[in-house]
C-alpha positions in Angstrom: -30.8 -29.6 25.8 -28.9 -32.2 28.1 -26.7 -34.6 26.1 -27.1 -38.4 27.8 -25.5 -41.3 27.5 -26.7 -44.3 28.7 -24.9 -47.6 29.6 -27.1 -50.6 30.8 -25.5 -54.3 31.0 -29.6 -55.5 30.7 -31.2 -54.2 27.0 -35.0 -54.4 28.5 -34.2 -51.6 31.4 -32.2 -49.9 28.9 -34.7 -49.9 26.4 -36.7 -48.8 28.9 -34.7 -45.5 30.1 -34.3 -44.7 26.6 -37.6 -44.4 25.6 -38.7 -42.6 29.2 -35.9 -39.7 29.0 -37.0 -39.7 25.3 -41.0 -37.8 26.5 -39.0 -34.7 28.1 -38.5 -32.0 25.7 -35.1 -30.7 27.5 -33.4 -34.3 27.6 -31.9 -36.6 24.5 -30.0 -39.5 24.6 -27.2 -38.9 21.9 -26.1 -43.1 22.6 -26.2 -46.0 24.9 -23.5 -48.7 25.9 -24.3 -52.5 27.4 -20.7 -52.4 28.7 -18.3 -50.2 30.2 -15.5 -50.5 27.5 -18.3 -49.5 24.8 -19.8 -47.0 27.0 -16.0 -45.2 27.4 -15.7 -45.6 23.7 -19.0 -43.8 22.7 -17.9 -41.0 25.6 -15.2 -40.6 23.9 -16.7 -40.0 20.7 -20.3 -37.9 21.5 -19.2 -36.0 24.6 -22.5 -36.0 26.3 -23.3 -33.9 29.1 -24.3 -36.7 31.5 -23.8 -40.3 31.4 -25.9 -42.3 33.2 -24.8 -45.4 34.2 -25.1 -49.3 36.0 -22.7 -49.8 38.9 -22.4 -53.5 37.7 -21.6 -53.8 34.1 -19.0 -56.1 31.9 -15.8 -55.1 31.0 -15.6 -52.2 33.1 -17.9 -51.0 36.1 -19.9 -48.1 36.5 -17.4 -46.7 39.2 -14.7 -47.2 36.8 -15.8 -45.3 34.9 -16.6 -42.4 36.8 -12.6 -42.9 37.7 -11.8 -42.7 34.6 -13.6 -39.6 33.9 -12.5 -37.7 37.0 -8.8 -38.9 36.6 -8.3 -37.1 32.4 -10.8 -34.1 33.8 -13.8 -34.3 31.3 -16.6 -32.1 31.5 -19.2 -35.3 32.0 -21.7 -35.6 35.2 -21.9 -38.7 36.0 -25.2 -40.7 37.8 -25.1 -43.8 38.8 -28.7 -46.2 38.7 -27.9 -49.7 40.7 -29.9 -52.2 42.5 -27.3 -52.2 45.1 -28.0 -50.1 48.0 -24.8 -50.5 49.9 -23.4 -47.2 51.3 -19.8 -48.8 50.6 -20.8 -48.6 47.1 -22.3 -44.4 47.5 -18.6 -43.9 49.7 -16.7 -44.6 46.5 -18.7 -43.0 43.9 -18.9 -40.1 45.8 -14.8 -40.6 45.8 -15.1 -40.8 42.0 -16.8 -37.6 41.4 -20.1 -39.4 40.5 -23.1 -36.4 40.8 -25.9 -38.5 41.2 -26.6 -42.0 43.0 -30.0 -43.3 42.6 -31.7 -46.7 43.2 -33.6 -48.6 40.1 -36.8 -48.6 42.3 -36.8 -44.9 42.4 -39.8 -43.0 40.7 -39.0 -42.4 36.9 -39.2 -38.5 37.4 -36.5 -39.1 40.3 -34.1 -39.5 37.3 -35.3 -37.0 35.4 -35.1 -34.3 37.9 -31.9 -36.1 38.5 -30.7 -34.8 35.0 -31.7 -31.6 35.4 -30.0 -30.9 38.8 -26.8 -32.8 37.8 -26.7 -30.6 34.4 -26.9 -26.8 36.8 -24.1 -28.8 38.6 -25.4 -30.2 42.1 -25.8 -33.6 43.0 -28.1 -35.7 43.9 -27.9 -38.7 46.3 -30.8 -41.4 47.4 -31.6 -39.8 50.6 -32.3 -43.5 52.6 -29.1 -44.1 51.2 -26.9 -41.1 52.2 -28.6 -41.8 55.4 -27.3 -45.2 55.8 -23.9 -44.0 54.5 -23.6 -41.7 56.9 -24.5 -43.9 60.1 -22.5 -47.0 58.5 -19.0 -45.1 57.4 -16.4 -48.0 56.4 -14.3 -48.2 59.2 -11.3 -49.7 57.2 -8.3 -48.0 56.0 -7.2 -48.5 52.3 -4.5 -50.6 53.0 -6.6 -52.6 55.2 -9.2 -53.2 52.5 -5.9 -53.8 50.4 -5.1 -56.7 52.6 -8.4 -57.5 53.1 -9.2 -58.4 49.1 -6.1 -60.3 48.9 -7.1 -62.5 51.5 -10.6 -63.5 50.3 -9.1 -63.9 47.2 -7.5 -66.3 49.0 -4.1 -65.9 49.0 -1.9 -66.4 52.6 -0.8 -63.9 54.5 2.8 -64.7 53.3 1.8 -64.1 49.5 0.1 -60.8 50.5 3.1 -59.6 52.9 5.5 -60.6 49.3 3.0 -58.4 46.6 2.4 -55.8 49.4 6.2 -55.5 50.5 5.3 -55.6 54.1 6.4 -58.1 56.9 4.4 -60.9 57.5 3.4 -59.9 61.2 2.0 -56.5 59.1 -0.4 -58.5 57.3 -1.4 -60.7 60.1 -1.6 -57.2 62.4 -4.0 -55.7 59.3 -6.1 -58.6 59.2 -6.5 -58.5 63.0 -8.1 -55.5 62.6 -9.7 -56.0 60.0 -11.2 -58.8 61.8 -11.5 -56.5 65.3 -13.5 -53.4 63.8 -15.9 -55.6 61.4 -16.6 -57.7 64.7 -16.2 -60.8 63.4 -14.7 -64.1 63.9 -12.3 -64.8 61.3 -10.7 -63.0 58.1 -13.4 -64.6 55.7 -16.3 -63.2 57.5 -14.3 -60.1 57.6 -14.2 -60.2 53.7 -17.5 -61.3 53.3 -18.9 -58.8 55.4 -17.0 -56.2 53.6 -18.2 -57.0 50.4 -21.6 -57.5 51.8 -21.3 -53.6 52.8 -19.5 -52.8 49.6 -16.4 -51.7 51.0 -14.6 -53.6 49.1 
C-alpha cells in the first residue's frame, strides 16, 4: 500500500485528488495539508511514503519542502503537481530531490502511475516539460540570481554590494551579465524575465 500525503493550497482540487487516489486499491491518503507549514507538520507525524504536493502554497512552498526533506534525509518521494510549466521551476525541484513533476492538466492516471513509479523509486518528469528544460537551461550562476533577486526587490546596487560583501563594481559587473545573457535591456527586464522562466 503507498502511504500519501497530500498538500493543496485550493480545498476543491484537493478534494478532488483525494477522492481520485481514494478508487485505486494499492494507494491511501493517510492526510492532507492546505499549507506547507501544516503539510511539514502532518509529515512529521504520519510518515507517508509519498507526498504529493503544490509548487505554490502559503507558508511554505512546495520546493521548500522538498528542501526540507532532502536536507534531514527522510525516506519521503516527493511529486510535485503545479500549473506552472516553467523549466526554472523542474531545474530546482530536480535540485531538491523531488521524484516526480507533473502538470495539473495531466490525465488523472498520469498521477497515479506517477505513485506507483515514484514508490519502486524512479522518477517521473512531464516529458514537454523536461523537454523545454533541457533546450532552455538557466544560464545564470547562483550568485548571479543572488544579485539578481536583490535587485528586483529593488534595492541599489550599493545595498546589494553591503548584504553581499562584494564591491560595488561586482554587483554592477553581475548585473551586466545578468542583463547580457538574458538579452535584455535593463536589470528589471532581466528580473522579470527570470522570474518569468522561474529561475529565480
Amino acid at each position: 500500500m503507498i502511504r500519501v500525503l497530500l498538500a493543496e493550497d485550493q480545498a476543491l482540487l484537493r478534494g478532488a485528488l483525494v477522492a481520485l487516489l481514494g478508487l485505486e486499491d494499492d494507494i491511501t491518503v493517510i492526510g492532507s495539508a492546505a499549507d506547507g507549514e501544516s503539510a511539514w507538520r502532518e509529515l512529521q507525524r504520519l510518515q507517508p511514503d509519498v507526498l504529493v504536493t503544490d509548487i505554490e502554497m502559503p507558508a511554505l512552498t512546495g520546493l521548500e519542502l522538498a528542501q526540507r526533506i532532502q536536507r534531514q534525509a527522510l525516506p519521503v518521494r516527493v511529486i510535485i503537481v503545479t500549473t506552472f510549466a516553467r523549466p526554472g521551476f523542474l531545474r530546482r525541484a530536480l535540485d531538491a530531490g523531488v521524484a516526480g513533476y507533473l502538470l495539473k492538466d495531466a490525465p488523472a492516471e498520469q498521477l497515479v502511475s506517477a505513485l506507483r513509479t515514484v514508490q519502486r523509486g524512479g522518477r517521473v518528469i512531464d516529458p514537454q516539460l523536461a523537454m523545454d528544460a533541457w533546450v532552455e537551461a538557466d544560464p545564470l550562476s547562483e550568485r548571479e540570481r543572488t544579485v539578481l533577486r536583490l535587485a528586483g526587490e529593488g534595492r541599489s546596487a550599493s545595498e546589494i554590494a553591503q548584504q553581499l560583501q562584494l564591491s560595488h563594481g561586482t554587483v554592477r559587473n553581475y548585473l551586466s551579465e545578468c542583463i547580457g545573457k538574458l538579452g535584455v535591456a535593463n536589470r528589471i527586464e532581466a528580473y522579470r524575465l527570470a522570474r518569468q522562466k522561474g529561475w529565480l
